[in-house]
C-alpha positions as CSV (number, residue, x, y, z in Angstrom):
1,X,40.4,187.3,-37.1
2,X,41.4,183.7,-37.0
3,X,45.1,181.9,-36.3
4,X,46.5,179.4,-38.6
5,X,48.7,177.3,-37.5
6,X,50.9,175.2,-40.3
7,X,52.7,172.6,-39.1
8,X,52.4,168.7,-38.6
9,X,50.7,167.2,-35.6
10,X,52.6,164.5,-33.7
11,X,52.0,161.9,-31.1
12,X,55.0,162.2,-28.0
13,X,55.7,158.7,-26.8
14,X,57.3,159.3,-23.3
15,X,58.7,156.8,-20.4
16,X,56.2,157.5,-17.0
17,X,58.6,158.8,-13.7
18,X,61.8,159.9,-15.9
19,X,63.0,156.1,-16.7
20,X,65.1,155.7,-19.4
21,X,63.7,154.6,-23.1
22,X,65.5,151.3,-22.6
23,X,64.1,150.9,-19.2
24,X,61.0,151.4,-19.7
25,X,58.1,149.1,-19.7
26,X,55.3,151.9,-20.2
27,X,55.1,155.4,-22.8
28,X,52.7,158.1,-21.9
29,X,51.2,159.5,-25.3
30,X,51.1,163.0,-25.7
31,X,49.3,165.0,-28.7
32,X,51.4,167.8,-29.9
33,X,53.2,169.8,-32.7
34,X,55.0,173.5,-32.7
35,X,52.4,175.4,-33.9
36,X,49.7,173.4,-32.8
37,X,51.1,173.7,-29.4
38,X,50.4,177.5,-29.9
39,X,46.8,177.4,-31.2
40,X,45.7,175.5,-28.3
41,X,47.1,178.4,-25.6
42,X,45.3,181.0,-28.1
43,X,42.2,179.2,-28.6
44,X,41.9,179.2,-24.7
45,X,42.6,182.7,-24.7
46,X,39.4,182.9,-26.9
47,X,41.1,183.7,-30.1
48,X,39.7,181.3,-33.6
49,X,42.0,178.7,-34.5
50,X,42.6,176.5,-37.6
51,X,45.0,173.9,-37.7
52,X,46.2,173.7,-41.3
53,X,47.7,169.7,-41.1
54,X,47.2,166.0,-42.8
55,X,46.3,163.3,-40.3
56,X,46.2,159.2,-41.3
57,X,42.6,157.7,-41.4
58,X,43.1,155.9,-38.2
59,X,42.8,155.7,-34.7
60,X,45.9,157.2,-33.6
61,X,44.9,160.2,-36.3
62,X,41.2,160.3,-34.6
63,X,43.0,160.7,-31.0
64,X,44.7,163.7,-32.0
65,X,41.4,164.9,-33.8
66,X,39.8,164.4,-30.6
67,X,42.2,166.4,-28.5
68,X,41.7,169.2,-31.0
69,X,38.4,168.9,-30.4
70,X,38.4,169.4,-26.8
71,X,41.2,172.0,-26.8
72,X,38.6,174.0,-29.4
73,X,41.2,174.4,-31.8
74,X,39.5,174.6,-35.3
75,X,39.7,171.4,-37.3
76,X,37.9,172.4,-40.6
77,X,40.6,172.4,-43.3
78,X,42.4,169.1,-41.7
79,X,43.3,166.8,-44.4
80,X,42.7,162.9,-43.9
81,X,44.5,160.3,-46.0
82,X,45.9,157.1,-45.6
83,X,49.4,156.5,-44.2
84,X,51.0,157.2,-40.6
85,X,51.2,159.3,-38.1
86,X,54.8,161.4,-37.4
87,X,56.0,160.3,-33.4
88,X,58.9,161.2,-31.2
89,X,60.3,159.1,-28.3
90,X,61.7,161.8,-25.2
91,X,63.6,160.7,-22.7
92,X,62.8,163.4,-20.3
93,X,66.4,165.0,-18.2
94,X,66.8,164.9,-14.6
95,X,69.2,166.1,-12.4
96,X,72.5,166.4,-14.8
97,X,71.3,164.0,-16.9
98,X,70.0,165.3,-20.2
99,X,67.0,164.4,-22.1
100,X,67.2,162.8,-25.6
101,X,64.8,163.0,-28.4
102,X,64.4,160.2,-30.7
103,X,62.4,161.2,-34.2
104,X,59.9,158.4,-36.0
105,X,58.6,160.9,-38.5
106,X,59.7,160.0,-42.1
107,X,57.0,159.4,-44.6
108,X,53.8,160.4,-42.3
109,X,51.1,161.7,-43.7
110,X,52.0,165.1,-43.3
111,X,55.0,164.9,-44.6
112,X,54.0,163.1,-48.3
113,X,51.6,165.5,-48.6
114,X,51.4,168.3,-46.3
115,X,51.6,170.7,-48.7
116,X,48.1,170.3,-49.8
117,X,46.7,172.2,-46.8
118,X,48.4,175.5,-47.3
119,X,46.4,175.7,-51.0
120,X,43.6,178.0,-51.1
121,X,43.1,178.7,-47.2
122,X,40.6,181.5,-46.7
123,X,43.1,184.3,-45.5
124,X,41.2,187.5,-44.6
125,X,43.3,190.3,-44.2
126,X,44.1,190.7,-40.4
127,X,44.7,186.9,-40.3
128,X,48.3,185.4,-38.6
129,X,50.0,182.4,-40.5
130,X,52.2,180.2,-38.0
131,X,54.9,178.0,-39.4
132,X,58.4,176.9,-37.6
133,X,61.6,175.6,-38.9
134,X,60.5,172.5,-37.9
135,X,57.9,171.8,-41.0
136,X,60.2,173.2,-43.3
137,X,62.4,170.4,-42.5
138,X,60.4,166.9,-43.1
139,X,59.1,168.6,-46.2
140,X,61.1,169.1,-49.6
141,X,57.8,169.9,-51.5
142,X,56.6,172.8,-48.7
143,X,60.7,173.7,-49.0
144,X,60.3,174.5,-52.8
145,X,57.2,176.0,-52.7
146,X,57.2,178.2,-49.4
147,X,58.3,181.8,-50.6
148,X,55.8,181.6,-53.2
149,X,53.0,180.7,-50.3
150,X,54.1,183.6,-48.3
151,X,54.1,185.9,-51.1
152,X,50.3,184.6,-51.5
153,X,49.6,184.6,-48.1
154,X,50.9,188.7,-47.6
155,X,49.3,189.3,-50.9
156,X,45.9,188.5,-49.1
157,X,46.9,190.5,-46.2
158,X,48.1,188.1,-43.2
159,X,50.6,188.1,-40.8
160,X,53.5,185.8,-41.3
161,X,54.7,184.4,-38.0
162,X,57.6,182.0,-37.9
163,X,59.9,180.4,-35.2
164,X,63.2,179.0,-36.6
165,X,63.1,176.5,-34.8
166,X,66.1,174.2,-35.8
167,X,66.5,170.9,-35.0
168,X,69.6,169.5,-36.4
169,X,68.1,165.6,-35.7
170,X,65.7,167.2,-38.2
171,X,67.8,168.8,-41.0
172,X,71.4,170.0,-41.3
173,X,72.6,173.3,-41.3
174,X,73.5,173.3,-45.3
175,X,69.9,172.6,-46.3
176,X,68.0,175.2,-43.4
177,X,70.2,178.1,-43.7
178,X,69.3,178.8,-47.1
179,X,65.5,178.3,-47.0
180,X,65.5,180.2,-43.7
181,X,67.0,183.4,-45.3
182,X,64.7,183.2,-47.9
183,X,61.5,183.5,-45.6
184,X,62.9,186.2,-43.0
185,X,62.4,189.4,-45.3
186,X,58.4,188.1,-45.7
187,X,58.5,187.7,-42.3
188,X,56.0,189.8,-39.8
189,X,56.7,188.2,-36.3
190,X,60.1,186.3,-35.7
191,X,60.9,184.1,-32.7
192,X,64.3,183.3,-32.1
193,X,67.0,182.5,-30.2
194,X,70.7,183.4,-29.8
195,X,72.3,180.4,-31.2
196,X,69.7,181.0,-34.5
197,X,72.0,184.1,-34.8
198,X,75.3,182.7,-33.3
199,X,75.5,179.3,-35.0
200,X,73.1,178.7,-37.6
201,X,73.1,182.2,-39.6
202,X,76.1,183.2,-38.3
203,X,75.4,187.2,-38.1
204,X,76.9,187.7,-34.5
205,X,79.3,186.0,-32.8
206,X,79.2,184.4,-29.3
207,X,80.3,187.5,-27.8
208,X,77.3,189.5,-28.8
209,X,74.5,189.4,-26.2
210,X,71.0,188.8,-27.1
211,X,70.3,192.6,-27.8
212,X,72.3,193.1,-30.5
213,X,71.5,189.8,-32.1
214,X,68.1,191.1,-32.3
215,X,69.4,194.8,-33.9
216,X,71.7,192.5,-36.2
217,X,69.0,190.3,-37.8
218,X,66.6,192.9,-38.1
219,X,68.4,195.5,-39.8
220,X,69.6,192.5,-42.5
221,X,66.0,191.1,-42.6
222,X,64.1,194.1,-41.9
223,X,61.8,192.3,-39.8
224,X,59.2,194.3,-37.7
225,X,58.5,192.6,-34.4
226,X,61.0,189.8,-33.1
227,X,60.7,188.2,-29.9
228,X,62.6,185.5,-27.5
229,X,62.5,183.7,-24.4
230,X,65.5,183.3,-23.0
231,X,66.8,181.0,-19.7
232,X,69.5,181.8,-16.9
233,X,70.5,178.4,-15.9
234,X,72.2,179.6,-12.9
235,X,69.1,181.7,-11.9
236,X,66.7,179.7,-13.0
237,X,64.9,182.6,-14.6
238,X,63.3,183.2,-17.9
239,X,63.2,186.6,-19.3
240,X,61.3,187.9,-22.4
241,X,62.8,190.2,-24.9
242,X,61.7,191.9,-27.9
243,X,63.1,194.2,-30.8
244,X,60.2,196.6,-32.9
245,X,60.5,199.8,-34.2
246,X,59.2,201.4,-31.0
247,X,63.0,199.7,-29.5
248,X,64.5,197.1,-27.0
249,X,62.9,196.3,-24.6
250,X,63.0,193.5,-21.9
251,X,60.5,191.6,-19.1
252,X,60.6,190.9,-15.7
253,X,63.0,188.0,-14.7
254,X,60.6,185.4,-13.3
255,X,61.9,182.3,-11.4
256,X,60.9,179.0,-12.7
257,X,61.1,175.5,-11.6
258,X,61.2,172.5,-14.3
259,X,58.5,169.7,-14.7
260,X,58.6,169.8,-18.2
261,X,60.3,171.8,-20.9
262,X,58.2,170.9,-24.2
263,X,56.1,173.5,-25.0
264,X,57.9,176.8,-23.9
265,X,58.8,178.4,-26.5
266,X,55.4,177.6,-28.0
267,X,53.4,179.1,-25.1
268,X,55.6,182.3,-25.4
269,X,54.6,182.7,-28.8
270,X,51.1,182.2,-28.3
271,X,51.8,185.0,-25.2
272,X,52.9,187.5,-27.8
273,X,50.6,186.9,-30.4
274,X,47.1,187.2,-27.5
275,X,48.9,190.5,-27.1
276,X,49.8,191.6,-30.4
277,X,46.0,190.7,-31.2
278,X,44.3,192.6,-28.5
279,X,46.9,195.8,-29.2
280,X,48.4,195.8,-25.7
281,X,51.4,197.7,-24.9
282,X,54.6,195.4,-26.4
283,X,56.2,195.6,-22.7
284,X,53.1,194.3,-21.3
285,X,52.7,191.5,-24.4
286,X,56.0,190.3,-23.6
287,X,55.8,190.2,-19.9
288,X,52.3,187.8,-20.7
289,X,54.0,185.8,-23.1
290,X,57.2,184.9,-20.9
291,X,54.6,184.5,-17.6
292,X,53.0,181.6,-20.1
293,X,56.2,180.3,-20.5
294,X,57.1,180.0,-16.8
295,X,53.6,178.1,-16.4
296,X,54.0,175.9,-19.5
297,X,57.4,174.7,-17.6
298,X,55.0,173.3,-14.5
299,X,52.3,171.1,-17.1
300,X,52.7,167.7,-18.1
301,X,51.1,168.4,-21.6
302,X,52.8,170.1,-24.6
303,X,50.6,173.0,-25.0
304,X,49.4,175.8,-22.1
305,X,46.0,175.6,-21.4
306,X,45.1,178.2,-18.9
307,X,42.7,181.1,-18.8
308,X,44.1,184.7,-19.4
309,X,43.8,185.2,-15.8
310,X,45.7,182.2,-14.5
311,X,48.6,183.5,-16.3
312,X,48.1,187.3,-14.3
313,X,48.1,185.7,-11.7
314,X,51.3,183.6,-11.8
315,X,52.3,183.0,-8.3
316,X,55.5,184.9,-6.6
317,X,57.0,182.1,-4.7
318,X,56.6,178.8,-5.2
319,X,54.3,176.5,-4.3
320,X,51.8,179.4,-3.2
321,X,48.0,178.4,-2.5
322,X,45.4,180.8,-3.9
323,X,42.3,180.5,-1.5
């Protein structure tokens, strides 16, 4: 059984100590992507991994070759060709200021021709497919083309997993929304969250909690596992929740402090998915997968690389020492 993660692999340019972009005299790089992100936490896990991307043939595409390397994240079916390499400048938030993202992704090498990759991948059946919302955005070709690849991609007998994902600095509502409800019915695994069903497909309405969001989009979609992560600012918990045909069900509330916020969402899906594979009980999956998302929050890096036993052993107050 192997993961595939399709999605574009980007460099994070961020100012050191929380200073401000225009402050700054320094940028920490950062290797990262959505669904890479994901493959790295599984690959720890001890799950195979291959990263289904197009990286430039130069330096700053051999440093994130070499970080895949060392994560052991399978780099077999990686594409090399000239051109650049997508980025993103983060301002990161502190206190009640919030963080911005600035995107530097047009024309990269993924996003010419990143639809290359997804041709004749050796899908066994048993196999998971990630993708988010976020490559369907910076590529019109994958766009056109990506009902067709999931219809392939079933037909060979793999699991379609998608986060939506949006990012409106990305594309705009007009253009997602229709590509988005194309791929939900072929869709095995959905992550989401409650503005996805709120604002962007517009099934519920504010009022609805997060519960019947979930019931809403799966009886329209007829999706058979969805999952989310969701935060209580004023708690400062996270709390995972899930929707299958065995019911609703929720996590624990866990408590969780703020270093860093990219990566969450991709360590909870990696959570589920380590679960899903080793057929564990969905209440105990999704108690995993939010415990990874509570640690991803305390890393520097955009993807959770722990063992499976530093995440059962997530601490109960902070700061604890283990000795």
């Amino acid at each position: 059984m192997t993961v595939y993660g399709f999605g574009e692999v980007l460099l994070r340019y961020t100012p050191p100590n929380y200073k401000q972009l225009k402050d700054t005299d320094a940028l920490r790089v950062n290797v990262g992507g959505a669904e890479l992100n994901a493959l790295v936490t599984l690959a720890q896990f001890g799950h195979g991994t291959e990263m289904l991307t197009v990286l430039p043939h130069h330096a700053l595409g051999q440093l994130a070759l070499q970080q895949m390397y060392q994560s052991r994240v399978g780099t077999s079916l990686i594409h090399q060709v000239d051109g650049r390499m997508g980025t993103y400048y983060m301002e990161e938030s502190f206190g009640f200021r919030s963080g911005k993202v600035i995107y530097d992704r047009e024309h990269s090498s993924f996003a010419e021709v990143g639809h290359v990759v997804i041709n004749d991948v050796p899908i066994k059946k048993g196999d998971y497919v990630v993708l988010t919302g976020i490559t369907l955005a910076i590529n019109e070709t994958i766009r056109e083309q990506i009902v067709e690849i999931l219809k392939g991609l079933k037909s060979q007998g793999a699991y379609i997993v998608f986060d939506i994902n949006f990012r409106a600095n990305l594309w705009s509502k007009a253009v997602a929304v229709p590509i988005i409800q194309s791929i939900l019915p072929l869709v095995d695994v959905l992550f989401f969250g409650k503005k996805d069903a709120t604002h962007l497909l517009e099934t519920n309405t504010e009022s609805d909690d997060i519960k019947t969001c979930a019931e809403t989009l799966q009886r329209q979609y007829h999706i058979p596992l969805m999952a989310s992560s969701n935060r209580d600012i004023e708690q400062s918990t996270l709390q995972g929740i899930a929707l299958s045909e065995q019911g609703y069900l929720e996590s624990e509330a866990y408590q969780y402090a703020v270093l860093n916020r990219i990566g969450a969402g991709d360590a909870f899906m990696a959570g589920v998915l380590h679960g899903l594979i080793n057929q564990w009980q969905l209440k105990e999956t999704i108690d995993f997968a939010t415990k990874c998302s509570v640690l991803q929050h305390t890393t520097n890096e955009d993807a959770l690389a722990v063992d499976e036993s530093d995440v059962f052993k997530l601490a109960s107050h902070f700061g604890e020492l283990k000795r």
